[in-house]
Backbone as CSV, one residue per row, in Angstrom:
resi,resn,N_x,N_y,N_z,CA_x,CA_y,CA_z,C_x,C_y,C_z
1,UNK,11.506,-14.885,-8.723,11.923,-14.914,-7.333,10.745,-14.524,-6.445
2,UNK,10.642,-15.198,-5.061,9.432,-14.963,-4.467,9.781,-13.856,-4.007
3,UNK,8.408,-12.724,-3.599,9.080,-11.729,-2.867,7.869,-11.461,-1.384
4,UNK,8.593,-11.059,-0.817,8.039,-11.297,0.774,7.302,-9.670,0.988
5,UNK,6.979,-9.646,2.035,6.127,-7.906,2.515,7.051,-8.152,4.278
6,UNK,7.815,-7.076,4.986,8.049,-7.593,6.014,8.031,-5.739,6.195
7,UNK,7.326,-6.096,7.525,6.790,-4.963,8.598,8.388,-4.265,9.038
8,UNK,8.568,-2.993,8.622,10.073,-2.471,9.246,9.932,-2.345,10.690
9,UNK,9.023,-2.175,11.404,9.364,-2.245,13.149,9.673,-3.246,13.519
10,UNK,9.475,-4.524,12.634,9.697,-6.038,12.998,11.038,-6.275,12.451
11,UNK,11.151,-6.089,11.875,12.653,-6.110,11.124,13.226,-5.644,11.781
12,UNK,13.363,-4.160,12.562,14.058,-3.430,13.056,14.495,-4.058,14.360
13,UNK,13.677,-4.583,15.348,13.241,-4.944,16.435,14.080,-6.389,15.905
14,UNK,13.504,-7.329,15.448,15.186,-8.539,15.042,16.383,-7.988,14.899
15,UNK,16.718,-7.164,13.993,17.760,-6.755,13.922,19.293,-6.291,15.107
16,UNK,17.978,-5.327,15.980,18.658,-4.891,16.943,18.550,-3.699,16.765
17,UNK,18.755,-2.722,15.463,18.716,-1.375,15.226,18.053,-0.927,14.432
18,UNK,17.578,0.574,14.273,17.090,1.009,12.547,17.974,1.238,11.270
19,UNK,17.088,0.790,10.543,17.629,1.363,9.015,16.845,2.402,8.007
20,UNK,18.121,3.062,7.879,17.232,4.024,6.287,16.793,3.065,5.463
21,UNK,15.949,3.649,4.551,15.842,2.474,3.144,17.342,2.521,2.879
22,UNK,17.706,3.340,2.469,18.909,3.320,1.703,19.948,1.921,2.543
23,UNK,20.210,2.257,3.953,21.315,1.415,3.996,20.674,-0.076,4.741
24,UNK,19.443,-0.107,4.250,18.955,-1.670,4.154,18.901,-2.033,2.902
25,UNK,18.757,-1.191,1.960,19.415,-1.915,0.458,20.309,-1.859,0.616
26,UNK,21.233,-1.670,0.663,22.708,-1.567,0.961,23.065,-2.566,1.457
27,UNK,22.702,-3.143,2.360,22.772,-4.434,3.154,22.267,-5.821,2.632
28,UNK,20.463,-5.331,2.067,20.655,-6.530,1.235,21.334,-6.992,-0.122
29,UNK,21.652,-5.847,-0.494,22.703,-5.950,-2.182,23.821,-6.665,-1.654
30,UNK,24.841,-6.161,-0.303,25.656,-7.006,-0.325,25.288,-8.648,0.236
31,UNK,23.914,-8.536,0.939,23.827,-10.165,1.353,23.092,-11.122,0.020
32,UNK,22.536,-10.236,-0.749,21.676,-11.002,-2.496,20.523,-10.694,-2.014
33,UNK,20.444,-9.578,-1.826,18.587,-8.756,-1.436,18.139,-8.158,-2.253
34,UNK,17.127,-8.267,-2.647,16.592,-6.436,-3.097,15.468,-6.042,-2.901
35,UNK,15.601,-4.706,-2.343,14.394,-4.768,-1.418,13.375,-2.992,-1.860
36,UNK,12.691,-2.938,-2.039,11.482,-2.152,-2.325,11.321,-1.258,-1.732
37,UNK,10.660,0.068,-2.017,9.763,0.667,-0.586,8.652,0.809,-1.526
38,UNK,7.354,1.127,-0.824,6.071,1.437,-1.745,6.098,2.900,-2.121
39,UNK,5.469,2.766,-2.942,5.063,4.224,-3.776,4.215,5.154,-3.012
40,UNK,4.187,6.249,-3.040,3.682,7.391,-2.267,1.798,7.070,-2.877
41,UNK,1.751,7.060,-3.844,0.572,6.754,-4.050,-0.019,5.327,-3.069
42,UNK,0.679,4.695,-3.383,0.463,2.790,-2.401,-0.140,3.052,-1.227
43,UNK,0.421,4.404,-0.373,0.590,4.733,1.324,-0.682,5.480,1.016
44,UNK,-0.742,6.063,-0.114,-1.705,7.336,0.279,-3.043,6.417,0.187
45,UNK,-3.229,5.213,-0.291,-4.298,4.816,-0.582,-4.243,3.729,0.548
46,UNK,-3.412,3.170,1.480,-3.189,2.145,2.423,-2.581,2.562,3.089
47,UNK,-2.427,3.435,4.019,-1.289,4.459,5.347,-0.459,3.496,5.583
48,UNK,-1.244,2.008,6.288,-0.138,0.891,6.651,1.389,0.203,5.874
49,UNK,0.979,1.074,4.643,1.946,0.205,4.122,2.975,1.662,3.787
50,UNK,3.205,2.449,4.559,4.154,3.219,5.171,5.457,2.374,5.814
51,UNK,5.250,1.218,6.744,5.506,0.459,8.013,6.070,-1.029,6.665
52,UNK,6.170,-1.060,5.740,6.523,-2.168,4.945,7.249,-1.962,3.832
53,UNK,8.154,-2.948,3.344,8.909,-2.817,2.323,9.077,-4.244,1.987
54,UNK,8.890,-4.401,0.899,9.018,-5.449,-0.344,10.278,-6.131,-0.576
55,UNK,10.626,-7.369,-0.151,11.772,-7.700,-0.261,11.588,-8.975,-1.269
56,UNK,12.701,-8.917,-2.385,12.987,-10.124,-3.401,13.651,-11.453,-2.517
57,UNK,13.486,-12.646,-2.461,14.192,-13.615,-2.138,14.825,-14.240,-2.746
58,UNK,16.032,-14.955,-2.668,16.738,-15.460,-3.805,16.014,-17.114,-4.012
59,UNK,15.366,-17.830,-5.149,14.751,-18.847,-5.552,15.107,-19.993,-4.347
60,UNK,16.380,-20.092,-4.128,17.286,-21.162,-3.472,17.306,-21.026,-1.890
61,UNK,16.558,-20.082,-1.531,16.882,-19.664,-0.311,15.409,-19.171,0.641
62,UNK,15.096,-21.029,1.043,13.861,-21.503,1.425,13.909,-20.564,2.982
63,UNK,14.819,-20.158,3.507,14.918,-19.542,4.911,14.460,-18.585,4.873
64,UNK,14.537,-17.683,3.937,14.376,-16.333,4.013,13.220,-16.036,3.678
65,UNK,12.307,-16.792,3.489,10.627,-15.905,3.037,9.966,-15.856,4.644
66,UNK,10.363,-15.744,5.865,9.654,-15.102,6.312,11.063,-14.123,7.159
67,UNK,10.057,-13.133,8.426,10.991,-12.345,8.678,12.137,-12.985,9.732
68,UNK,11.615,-13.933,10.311,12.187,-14.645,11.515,13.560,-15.411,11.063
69,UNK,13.129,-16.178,9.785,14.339,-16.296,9.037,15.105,-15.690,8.619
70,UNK,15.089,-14.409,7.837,15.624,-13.359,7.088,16.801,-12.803,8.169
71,UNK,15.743,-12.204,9.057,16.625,-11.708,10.291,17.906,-12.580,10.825
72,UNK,17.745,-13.689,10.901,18.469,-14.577,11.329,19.640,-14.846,10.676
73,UNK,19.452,-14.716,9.477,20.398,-15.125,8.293,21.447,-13.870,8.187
74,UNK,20.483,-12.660,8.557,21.326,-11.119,8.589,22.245,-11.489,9.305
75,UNK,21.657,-11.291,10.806,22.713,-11.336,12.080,23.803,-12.271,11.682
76,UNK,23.384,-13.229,11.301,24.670,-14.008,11.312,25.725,-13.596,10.384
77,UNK,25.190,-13.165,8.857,25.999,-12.636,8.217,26.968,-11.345,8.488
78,UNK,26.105,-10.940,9.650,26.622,-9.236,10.042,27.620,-9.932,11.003
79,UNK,27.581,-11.123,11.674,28.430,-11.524,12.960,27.900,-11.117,14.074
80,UNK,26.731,-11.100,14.309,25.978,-10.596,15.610,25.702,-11.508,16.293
81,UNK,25.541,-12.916,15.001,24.730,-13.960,16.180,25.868,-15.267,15.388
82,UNK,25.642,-16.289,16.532,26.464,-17.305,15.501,24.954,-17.975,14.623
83,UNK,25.878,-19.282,13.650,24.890,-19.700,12.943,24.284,-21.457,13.998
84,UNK,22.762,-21.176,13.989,22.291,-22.288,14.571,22.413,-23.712,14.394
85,UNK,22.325,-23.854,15.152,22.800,-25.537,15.158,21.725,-26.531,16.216
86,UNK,20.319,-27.446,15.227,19.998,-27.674,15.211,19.919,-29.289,15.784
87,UNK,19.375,-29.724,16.877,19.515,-31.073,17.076,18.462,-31.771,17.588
88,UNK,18.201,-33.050,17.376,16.900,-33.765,17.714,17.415,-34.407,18.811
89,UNK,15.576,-34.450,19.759,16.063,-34.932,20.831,14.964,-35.698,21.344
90,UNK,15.541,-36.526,22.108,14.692,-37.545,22.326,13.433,-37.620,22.976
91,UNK,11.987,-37.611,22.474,11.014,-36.980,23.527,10.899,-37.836,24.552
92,UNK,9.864,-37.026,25.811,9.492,-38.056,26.512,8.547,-39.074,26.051
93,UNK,7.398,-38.464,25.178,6.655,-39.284,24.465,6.345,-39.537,22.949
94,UNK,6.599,-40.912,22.866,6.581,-41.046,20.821,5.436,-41.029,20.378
95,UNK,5.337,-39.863,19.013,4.036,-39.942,18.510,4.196,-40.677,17.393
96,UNK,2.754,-41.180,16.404,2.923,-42.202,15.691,2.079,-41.807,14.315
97,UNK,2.380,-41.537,13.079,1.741,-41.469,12.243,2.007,-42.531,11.202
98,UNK,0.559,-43.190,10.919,0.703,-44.285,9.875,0.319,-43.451,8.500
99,UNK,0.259,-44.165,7.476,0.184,-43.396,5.978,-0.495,-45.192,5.254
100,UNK,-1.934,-44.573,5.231,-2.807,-45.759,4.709,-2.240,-46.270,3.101
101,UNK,-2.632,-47.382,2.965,-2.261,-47.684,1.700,-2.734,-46.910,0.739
102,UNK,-4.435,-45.699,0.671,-4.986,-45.501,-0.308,-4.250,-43.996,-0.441
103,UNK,-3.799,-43.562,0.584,-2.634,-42.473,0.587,-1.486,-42.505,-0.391
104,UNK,-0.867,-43.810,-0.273,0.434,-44.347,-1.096,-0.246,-44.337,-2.113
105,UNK,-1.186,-43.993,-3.037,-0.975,-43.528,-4.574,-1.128,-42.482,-4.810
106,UNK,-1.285,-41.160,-3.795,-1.633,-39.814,-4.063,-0.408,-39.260,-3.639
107,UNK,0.153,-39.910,-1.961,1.309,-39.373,-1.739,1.838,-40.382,-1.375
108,UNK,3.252,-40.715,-1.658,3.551,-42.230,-1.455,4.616,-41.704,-0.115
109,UNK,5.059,-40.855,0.177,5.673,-40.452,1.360,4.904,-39.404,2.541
110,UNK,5.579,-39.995,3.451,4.724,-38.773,5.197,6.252,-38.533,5.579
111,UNK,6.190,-37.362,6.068,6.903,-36.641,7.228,6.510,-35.988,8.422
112,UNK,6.986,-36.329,9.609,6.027,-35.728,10.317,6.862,-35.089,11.356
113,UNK,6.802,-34.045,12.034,7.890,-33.364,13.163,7.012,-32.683,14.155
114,UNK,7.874,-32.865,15.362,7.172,-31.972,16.493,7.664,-30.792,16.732
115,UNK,7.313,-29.651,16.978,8.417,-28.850,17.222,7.756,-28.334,18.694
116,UNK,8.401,-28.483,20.199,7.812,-27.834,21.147,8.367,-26.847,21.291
117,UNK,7.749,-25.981,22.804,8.073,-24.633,22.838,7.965,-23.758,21.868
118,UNK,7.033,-23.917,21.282,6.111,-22.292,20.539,5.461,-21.396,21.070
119,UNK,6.154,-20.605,21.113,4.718,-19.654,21.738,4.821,-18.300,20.023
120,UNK,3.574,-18.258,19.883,3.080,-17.260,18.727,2.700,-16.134,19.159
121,UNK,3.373,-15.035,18.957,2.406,-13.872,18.891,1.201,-13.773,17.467
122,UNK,0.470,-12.610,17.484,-0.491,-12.716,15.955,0.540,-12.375,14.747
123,UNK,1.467,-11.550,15.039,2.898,-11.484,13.999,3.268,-12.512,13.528
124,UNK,3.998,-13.113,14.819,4.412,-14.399,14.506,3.741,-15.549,13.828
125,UNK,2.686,-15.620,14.400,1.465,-16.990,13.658,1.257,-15.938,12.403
126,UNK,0.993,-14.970,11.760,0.726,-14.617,10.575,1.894,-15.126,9.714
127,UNK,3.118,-14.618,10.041,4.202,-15.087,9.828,4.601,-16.135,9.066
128,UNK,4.597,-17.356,10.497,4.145,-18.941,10.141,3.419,-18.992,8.684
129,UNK,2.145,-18.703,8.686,1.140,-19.091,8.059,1.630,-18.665,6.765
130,UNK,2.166,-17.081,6.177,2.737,-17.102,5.405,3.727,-17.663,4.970
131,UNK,4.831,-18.270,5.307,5.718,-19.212,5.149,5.405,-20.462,4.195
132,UNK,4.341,-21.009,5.627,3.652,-22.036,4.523,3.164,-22.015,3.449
133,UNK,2.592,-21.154,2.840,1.984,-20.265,2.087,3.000,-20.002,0.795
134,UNK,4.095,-19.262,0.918,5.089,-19.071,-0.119,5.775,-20.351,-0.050
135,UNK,5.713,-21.475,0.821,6.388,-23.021,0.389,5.384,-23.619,-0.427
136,UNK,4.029,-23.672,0.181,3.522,-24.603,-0.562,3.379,-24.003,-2.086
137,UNK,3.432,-22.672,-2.169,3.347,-22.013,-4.039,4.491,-22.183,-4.324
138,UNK,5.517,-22.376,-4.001,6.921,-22.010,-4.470,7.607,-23.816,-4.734
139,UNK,8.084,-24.138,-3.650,8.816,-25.642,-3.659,7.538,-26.790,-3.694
140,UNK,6.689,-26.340,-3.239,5.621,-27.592,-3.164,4.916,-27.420,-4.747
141,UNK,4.789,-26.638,-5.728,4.743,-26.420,-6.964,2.970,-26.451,-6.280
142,UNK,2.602,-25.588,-5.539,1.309,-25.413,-5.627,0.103,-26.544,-5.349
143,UNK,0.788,-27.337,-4.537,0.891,-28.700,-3.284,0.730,-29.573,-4.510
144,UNK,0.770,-29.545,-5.746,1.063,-30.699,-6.646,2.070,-31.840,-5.687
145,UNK,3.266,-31.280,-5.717,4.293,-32.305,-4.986,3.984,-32.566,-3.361
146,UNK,3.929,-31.370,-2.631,4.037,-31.196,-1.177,2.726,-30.963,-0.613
147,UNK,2.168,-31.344,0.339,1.467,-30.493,0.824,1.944,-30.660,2.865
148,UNK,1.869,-29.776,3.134,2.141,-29.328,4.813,0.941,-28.683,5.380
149,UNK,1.006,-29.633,6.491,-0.722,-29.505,7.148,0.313,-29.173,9.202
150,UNK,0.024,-28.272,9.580,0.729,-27.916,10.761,-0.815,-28.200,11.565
151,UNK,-0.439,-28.825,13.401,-1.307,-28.794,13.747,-0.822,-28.745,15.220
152,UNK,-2.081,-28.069,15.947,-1.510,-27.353,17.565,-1.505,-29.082,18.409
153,UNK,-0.533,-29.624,19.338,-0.300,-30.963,19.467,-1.185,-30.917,20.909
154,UNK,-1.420,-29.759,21.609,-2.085,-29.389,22.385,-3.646,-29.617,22.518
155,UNK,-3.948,-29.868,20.618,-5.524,-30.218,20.929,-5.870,-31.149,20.122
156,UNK,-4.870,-32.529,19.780,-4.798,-33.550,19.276,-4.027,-34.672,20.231
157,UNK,-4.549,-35.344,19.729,-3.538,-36.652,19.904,-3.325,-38.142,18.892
158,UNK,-2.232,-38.359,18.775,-1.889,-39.595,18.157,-2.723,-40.738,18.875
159,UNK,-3.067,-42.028,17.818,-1.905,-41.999,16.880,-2.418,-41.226,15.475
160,UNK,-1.500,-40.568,14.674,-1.926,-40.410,13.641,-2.021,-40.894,12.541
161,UNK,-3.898,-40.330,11.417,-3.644,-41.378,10.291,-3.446,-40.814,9.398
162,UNK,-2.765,-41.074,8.282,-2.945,-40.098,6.809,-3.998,-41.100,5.845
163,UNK,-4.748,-40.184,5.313,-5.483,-41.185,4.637,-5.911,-40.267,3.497
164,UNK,-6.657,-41.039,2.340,-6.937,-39.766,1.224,-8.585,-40.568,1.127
165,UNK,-9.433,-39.801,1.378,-10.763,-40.041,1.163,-11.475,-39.027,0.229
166,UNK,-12.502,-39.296,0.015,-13.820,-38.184,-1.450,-13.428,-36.976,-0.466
167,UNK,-13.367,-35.715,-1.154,-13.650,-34.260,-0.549,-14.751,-34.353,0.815
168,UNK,-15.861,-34.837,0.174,-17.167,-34.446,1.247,-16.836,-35.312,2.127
169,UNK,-15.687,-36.486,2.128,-15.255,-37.355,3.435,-14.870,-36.890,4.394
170,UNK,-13.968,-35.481,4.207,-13.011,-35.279,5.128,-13.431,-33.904,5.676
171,UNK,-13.237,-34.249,7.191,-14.146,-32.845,8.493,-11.971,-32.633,8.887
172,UNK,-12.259,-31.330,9.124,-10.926,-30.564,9.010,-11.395,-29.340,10.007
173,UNK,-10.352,-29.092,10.601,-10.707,-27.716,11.623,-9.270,-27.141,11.483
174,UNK,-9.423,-25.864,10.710,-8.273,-25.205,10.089,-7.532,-24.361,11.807
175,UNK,-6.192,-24.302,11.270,-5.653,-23.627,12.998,-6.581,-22.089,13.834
176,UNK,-7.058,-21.549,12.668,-7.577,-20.272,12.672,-8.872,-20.072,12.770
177,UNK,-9.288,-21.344,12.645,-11.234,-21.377,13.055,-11.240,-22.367,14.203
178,UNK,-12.714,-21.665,14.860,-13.503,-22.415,15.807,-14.209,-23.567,15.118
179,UNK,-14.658,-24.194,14.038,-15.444,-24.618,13.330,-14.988,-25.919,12.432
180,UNK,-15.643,-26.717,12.450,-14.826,-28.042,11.688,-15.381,-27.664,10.079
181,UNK,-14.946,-28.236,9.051,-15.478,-28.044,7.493,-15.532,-29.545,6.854
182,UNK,-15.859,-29.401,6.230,-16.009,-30.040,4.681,-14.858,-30.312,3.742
183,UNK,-13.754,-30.816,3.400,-12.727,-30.047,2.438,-13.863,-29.104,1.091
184,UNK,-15.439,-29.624,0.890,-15.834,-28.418,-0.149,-16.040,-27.003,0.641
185,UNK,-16.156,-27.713,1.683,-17.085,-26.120,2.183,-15.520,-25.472,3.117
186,UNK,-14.267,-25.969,2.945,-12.988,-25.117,3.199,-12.590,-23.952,2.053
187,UNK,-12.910,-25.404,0.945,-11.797,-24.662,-0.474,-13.133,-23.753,-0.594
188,UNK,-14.254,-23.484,-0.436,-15.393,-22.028,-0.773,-14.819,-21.412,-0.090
189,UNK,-14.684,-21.914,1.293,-14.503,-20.602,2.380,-12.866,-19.954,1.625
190,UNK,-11.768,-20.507,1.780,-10.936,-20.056,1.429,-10.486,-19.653,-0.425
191,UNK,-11.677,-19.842,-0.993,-11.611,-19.183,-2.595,-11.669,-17.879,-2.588
């Protein structure tokens, strides 16, 4: 089961209120949680991780690896919030991604979504980033099957291409750098 790290002031702050450890295990045992605190040694050697607790996710339950989800899934279970209800809508403007033929033997399918109105705090975009992160290791089997490439729509524009070219083909500017790469000189930077 994957297990997540989620900041208790952030938790707390979704929630609405505080919790002891105790009656946030308590809470996640009855919702299928189980959730951690670190070891006195852990803190004494990292203070920050005073402010965190270790939560198990259940395999099946793609919502909950980050906190934005988790929280969400609480409230509703607690009856605080109803459950969301999601709908597409028609933009003002259509974007367009093609998927080259030399693509269709590496990945023979594209998906592509907009999502507006984001605004990120550094929580939040860490957040995000982890998400992706425990999808692409977890359901994407370690982007064997999946891979998810998020990008700010603010400093692009369609139309878009998918294409699969040599490593040293492809210039990439990750969300978190000023700097375009290499896919070799990414996978160094990020080894």
């Amino acid at each position: 089961m994957p297990t997540i790290e989620v900041k208790k002031d952030l938790l707390f702050k979704a929630l609405g209120r505080e919790y002891s450890f105790e009656e946030f295990d308590e809470l996640g045992f009855e919702f299928g949680l189980e959730a951690e605190e670190p070891e006195e040694e852990e803190i004494l050697q990292n203070p920050d991780l005073a402010n965190v607790w270790k939560i198990e996710i259940p395999a099946n339950r793609y919502d909950l690896l980050c906190i934005e989800g988790m929280s969400r899934a609480l409230l509703v279970f607690l009856e605080k919030k109803q459950c969301p209800r999601y709908k597409t809508v028609k933009p003002q403007k259509f974007q367009q991604m093609k998927i080259l033929q030399a693509t269709k033997q590496v990945r023979p399918f594209g998906v592509a979504a907009v999502l507006r109105n984001i605004k990120f705090t550094p929580d939040s975009y860490k957040s995000f980033i982890e998400l992706q992160d425990k999808l692409h290791h977890n359901l994407c089997r370690r982007r064997t099957l999946v891979a998810i490439g998020t990008h700010d729509l603010d400093t692009i524009q369609g139309p878009f291409i998918y294409d699969a070219k040599a490593p040293k083909d492809i210039k990439f500017k990750p969300l978190s750098q000023a700097k375009e790469f290499t896919a070799p000189e990414m996978m160094e930077m990020y080894s």
